[in-house]
N, C-alpha and C positions, 0 to 999 in steps of 0.2 A: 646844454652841457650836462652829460652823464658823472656823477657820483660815484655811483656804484661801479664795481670792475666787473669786467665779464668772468661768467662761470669757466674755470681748467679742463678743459674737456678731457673727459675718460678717458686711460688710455684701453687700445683694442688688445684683446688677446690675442697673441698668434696664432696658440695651437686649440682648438675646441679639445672639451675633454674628450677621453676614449670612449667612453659610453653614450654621447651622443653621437660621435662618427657611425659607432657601432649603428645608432638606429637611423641613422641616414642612411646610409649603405644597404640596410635592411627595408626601408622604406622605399628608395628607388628601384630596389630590384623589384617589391613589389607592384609597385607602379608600371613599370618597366613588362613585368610578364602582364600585367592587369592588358595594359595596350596592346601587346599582341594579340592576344586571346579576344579583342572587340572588335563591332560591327566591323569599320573600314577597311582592316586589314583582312577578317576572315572573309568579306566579301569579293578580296582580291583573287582569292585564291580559288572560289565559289564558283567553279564551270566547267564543263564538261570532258576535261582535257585527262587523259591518263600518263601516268610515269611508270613506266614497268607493270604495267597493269592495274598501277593502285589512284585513288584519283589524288589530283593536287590537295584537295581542300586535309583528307586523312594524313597525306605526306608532313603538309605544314604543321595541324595540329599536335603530329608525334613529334616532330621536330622541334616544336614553340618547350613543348611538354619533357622533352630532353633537355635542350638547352635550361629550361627552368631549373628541372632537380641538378644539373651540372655545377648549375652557376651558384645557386642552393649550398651547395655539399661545399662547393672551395670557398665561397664568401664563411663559410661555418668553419673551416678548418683554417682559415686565415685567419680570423679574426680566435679564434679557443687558443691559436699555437702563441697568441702575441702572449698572453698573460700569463 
């Protein structure tokens, strides 16, 4: 037989503060372009095939490299416009 009462468990926050979203948001994206830009996927792309004259592997790197500064620049203006 227990005496002792059990510990009230904590309650959970709902909403995480805005400054850690902030660096969540920031961390995935870098994560996010990190994996693009490695082995498996640039090997995909890695072969001899041309698109309008340029090869796959140039297309996708500008592309990885677009999509990065895009997503870059609105995740930065979403996140300056909230405060």
């Amino acid at each position: 037989m227990d005496i002792h009462p059990a510990p009230a468990a904590k309650p959970r926050r709902k909403n995480m503060p805005a400054m850690a979203k902030r660096h969540k948001f920031w961390a995935l994206l870098g994560i996010l372009i990190f994996l693009l830009l490695n082995y498996p996927l640039l090997q995909i792309c890695n072969h001899d095939t041309l698109m309008a004259g340029i090869p796959v592997l140039v297309l996708y790197l500008h592309g990885v490299w677009l999509v990065a500064i895009a997503g870059l620049y609105a995740l930065a203006n979403r996140l300056t416009s909230r405060e």
